[in-house]
Short mmCIF file of the C-alpha atoms (twelve columns), coordinates in Angstrom:
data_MODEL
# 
_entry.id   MODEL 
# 
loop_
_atom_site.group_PDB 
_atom_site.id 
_atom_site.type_symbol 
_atom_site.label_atom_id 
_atom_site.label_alt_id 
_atom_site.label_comp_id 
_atom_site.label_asym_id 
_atom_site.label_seq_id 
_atom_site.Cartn_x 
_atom_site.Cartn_y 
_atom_site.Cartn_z 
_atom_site.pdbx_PDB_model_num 
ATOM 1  C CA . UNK A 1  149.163 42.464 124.909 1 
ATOM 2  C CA . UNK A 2  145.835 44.642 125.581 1 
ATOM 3  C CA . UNK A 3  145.456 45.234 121.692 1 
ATOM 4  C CA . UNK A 4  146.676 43.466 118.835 1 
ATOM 5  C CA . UNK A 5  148.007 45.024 115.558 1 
ATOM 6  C CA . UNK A 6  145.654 44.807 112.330 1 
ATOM 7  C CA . UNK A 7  147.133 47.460 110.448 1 
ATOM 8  C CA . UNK A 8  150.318 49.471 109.390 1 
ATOM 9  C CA . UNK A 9  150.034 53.341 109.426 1 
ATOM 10 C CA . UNK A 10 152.482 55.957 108.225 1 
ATOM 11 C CA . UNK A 11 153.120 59.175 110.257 1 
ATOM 12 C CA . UNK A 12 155.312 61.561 109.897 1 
ATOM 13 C CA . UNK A 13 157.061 63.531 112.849 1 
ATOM 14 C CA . UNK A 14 159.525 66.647 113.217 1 
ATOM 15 C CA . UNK A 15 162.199 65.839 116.147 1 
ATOM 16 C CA . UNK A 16 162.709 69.675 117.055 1 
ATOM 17 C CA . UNK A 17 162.102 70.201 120.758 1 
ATOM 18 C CA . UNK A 18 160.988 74.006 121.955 1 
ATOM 19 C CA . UNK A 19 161.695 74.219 125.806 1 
ATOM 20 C CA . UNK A 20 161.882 70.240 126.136 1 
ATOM 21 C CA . UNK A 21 158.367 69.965 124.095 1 
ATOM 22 C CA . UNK A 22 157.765 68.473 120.761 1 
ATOM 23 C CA . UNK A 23 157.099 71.535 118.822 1 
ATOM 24 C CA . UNK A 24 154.800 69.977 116.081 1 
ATOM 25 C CA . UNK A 25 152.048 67.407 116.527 1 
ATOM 26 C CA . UNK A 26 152.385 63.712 114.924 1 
ATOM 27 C CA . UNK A 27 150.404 63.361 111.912 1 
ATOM 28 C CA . UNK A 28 148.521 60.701 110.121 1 
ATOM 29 C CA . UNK A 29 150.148 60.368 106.549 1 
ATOM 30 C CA . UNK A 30 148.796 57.045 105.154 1 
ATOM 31 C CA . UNK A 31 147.529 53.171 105.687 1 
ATOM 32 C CA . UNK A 32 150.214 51.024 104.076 1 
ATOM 33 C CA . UNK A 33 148.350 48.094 103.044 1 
ATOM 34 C CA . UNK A 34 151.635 46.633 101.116 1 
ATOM 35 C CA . UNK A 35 153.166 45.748 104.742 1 
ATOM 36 C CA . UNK A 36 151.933 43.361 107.063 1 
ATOM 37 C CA . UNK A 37 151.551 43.939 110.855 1 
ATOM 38 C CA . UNK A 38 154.607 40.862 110.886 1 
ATOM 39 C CA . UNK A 39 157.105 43.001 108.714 1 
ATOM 40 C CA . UNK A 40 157.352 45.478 111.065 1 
ATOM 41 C CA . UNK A 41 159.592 45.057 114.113 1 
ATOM 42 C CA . UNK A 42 158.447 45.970 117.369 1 
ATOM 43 C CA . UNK A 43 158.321 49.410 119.158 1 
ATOM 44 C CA . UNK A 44 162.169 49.811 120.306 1 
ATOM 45 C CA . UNK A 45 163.598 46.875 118.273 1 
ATOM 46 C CA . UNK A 46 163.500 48.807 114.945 1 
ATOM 47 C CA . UNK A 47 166.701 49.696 112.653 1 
ATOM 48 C CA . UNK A 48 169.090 52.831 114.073 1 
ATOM 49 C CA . UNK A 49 168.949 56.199 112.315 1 
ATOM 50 C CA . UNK A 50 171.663 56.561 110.083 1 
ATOM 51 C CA . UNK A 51 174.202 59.355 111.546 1 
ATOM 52 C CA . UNK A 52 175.024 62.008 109.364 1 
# 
């Protein structure tokens, strides 16, 4: 691994596509300093949405 995890961000993302682009940025919401780099699983090996 090129860079190792120090610190858990929240972001918070729309999933609408316009014409097979995301049609608003990401966006920085807030350091969560109550979880640890180890509580969170990693990139692809997270919990499934819930379908509605």
């Amino acid at each position: 691994m090129l860079v190792e995890p120090e610190l858990v961000a929240e972001i918070m993302v729309d999933t609408a596509l316009e014409r097979g682009a995301w049609r608003h940025p990401v966006r920085f919401a807030r350091l969560r300093l109550d979880v640890t780099v180890t509580d969170v699983p990693p990139f692809g090996a997270g919990a499934q949405p819930a379908s509605g």
